[in-house]
N, C-alpha and C positions, 0 to 999 in steps of 0.2 A: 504494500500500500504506500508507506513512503517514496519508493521510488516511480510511483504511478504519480502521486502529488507534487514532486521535483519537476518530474518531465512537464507537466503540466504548469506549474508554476516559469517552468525555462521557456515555456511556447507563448505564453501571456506576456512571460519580460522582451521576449524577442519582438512580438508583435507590437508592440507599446502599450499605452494607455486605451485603448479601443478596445481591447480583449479583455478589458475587465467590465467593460462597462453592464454586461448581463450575465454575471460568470456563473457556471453552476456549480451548486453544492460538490465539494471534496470530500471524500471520508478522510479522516483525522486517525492518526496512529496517536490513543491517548485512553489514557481508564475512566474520563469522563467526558470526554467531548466527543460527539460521534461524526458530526458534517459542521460543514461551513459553506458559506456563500457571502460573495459581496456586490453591491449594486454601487459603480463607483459613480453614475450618474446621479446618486440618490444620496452617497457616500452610507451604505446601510451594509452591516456586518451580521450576518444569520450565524447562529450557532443552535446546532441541534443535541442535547445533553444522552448521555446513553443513560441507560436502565430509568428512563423515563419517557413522558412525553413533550418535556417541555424544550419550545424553543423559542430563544428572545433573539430580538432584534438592536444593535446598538446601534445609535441615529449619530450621522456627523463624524466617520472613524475617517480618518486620511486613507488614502490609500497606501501611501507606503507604512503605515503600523498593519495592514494587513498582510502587505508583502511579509514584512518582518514575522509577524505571527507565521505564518506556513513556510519560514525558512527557520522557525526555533527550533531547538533540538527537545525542547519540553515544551509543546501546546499548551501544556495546563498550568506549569508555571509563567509563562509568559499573559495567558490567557487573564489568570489569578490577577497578576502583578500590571497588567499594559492596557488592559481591557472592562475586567468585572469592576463595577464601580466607578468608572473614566468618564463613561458616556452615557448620555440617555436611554432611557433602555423600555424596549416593550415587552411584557410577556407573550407568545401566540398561544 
């Protein structure tokens, strides 16, 4: 999976800024975070949590704090520490 999200993430940098603008959900190598999705038109950050069903939405993220987040080596520390409690945030 990681290296599914790399390549992915290397074809989005390659392309520019246009390849993110409707990107779809990635799964996540991590014990609680299961996908991600950004809408950089929107600047809107999806995060779908495992062993639940909840997924919020954080309003206003940069795009490059998401780049960062899908090149950390710990989602869920980064996630914890860059993300939860930064931004506006919706539950769905």
């Amino acid at each position: 999976m990681v290296g599914n999200v790399r390549k992915w993430v290397a074809a989005a940098l390659a392309a520019g800024a246009a390849a993110w603008a409707v990107a779809e959900e990635v799964e996540l190598e991590s014990s609680w975070l299961e996908r991600a999705g950004y809408d950089a038109e929107t600047r809107v950050l999806t995060i779908r949590m495992k062993n639940s069903s909840d997924v919020y939405e954080f309003r206003d993220v940069p795009e490059e704090v998401f780049r960062e987040f899908l090149g950390a080596e710990s989602k869920g520390a980064f996630f914890a520490t860059k993300i939860q409690d930064q931004y506006p945030t919706v539950r769905r």
